[in-house]
C-alpha positions, 0 to 999 in steps of 0.5 A: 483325424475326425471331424470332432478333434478339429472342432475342439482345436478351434474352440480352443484357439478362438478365444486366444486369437479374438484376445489378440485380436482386441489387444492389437486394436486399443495398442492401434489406437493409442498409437494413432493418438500420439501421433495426432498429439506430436503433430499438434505440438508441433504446430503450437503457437501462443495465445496472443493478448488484444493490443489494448490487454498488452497496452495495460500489461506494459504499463503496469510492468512499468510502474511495479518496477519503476522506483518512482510512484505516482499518488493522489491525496494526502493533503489536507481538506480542501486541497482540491485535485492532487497528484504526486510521487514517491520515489525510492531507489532500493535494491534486495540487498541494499544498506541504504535507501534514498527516497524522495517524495511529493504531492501538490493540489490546484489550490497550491497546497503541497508537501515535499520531503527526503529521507534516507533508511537504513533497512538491515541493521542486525540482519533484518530485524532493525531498520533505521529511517530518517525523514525531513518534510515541509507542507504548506496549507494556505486556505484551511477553513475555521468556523469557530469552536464548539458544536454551536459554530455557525457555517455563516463564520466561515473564514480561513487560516494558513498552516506551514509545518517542517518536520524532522524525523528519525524513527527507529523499527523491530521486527522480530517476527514477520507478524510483529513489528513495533517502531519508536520515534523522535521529531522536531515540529516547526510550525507557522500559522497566519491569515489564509490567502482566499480573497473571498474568505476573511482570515480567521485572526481577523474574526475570532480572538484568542477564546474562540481560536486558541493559539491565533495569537501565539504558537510554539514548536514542538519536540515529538516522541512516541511508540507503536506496535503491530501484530498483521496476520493477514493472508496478503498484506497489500490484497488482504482475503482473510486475517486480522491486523491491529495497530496501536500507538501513542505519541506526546506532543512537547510545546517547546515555547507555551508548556499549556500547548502540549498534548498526547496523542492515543490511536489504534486501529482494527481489522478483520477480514473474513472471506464470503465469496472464493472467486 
């Protein structure tokens, strides 16, 4: 054979072998790379939080699922510092939930209570709660009525209050809910018990401090409704919520005591920042 015949054949065949040839080498390294990648998860470990992360992560496991709630405030003005607790046992399917709760300030002033819901009446549209409470306000400040009060006419008066309540709510739909109530009001008003303020009765009469010589109880019914459309209830980022609600205050012993109550509240939250 000639020399040219040879040439031609390995002109041929070069490019078929250098084909193989760059197909052998990514198949090559894509093994090498598996390999490499078997061999680290095999030695995987996980991510260990910082002691003090782990310390905090604990807690707050602890308290999302505790039945018991630790709270501040909800007293009324000049209770000082205040703490307090709420406690529910409640399960997903339960028929019945038992709660108790309070809250006491340094200034002795405190409320307590029980209650007891009804969560799945009719499947979970209607729930049933009735709560009974006594709170105590010793040291409620009274500067007298009116824009012209003076801050010199400081004194203080005491306000015990012990209601029962029963309060009845539907919720049609998750972003509609609406809720009714009926309640029975005792209340107690007297002289405050700070020994550097003088008790209000002593300073201010029946004209300048309606009702410091006579009180009733009350018989309270009212209703509301509200529409939440929020992304997250409890961490709320974007949507609308709005509630409203009246109520009628019925003075059992003095008809003159008697009044209506109207409130509503509006929310909207319109995201600025997507962290």
């Amino acid at each position: 054979m000639s020399k040219s015949f040879f040439l031609v054949v390995a002109l041929l065949l070069t490019p078929k072998l250098m084909a193989q040839s760059s197909d052998a080498q990514p198949t090559a390294r894509f093994d090498q790379i598996q390999a490499l990648r078997l061999q680290k998860a095999a030695h995987l470990r996980p991510d260990k939080p910082p002691t003090v992360e782990k310390y905090f992560t604990r807690v707050d496991d602890f308290l999302e699922n505790s039945p018991v709630r630790f709270l501040g405030g909800g007293l009324a003005q000049g209770a000082g510092f205040t703490v307090g607790s709420f406690f529910e046992w409640s399960k997903s399917h339960d028929r019945i939930r038992p709660k108790l709760f309070g809250t006491g300030s340094t200034r002795l002033y405190y409320i307590a209570g029980t209650g007891v819901e009804l969560p799945h009446i009719g499947g979970h549209d209607l729930s049933i709660t009735l709560d009974g409470s006594h709170s105590d306000a010793p040291q409620l400040d009274y500067y007298g009525s009116g824009p012209d009060s003076l801050k010199s006419n400081r004194t203080d008066y005491r306000r015990e209050e012990t209601l029962f309540e029963s309060r009845v709510r539907f919720s049609p739909h998750r972003n509609l809910t609406s809720a009714c109530r009926v309640g029975q009001l005792f209340l107690n008003v007297g002289p405050g018990t700070s020994d550097r303020i003088a008790p209000t009765d002593s300073v201010f009469g029946p004209e300048e401090a309606p009702g410091i010589d006579a009180q009733s109880d009350y018989v309270i019914g009212g209703c509301s409704a509200q529409i939440d459309l929020r992304d997250f209830p409890n961490d709320p980022h974007v949507g609308t919520f709005f509630r409203a609600g009246y109520d009628r205050y019925q003075a059992e012993e003095i008809d003159r005591f008697s009044f209506n109550r109207f409130y509503a509240a509006a929310e909207h939250y319109i995201p600025f920042l997507k962290v």
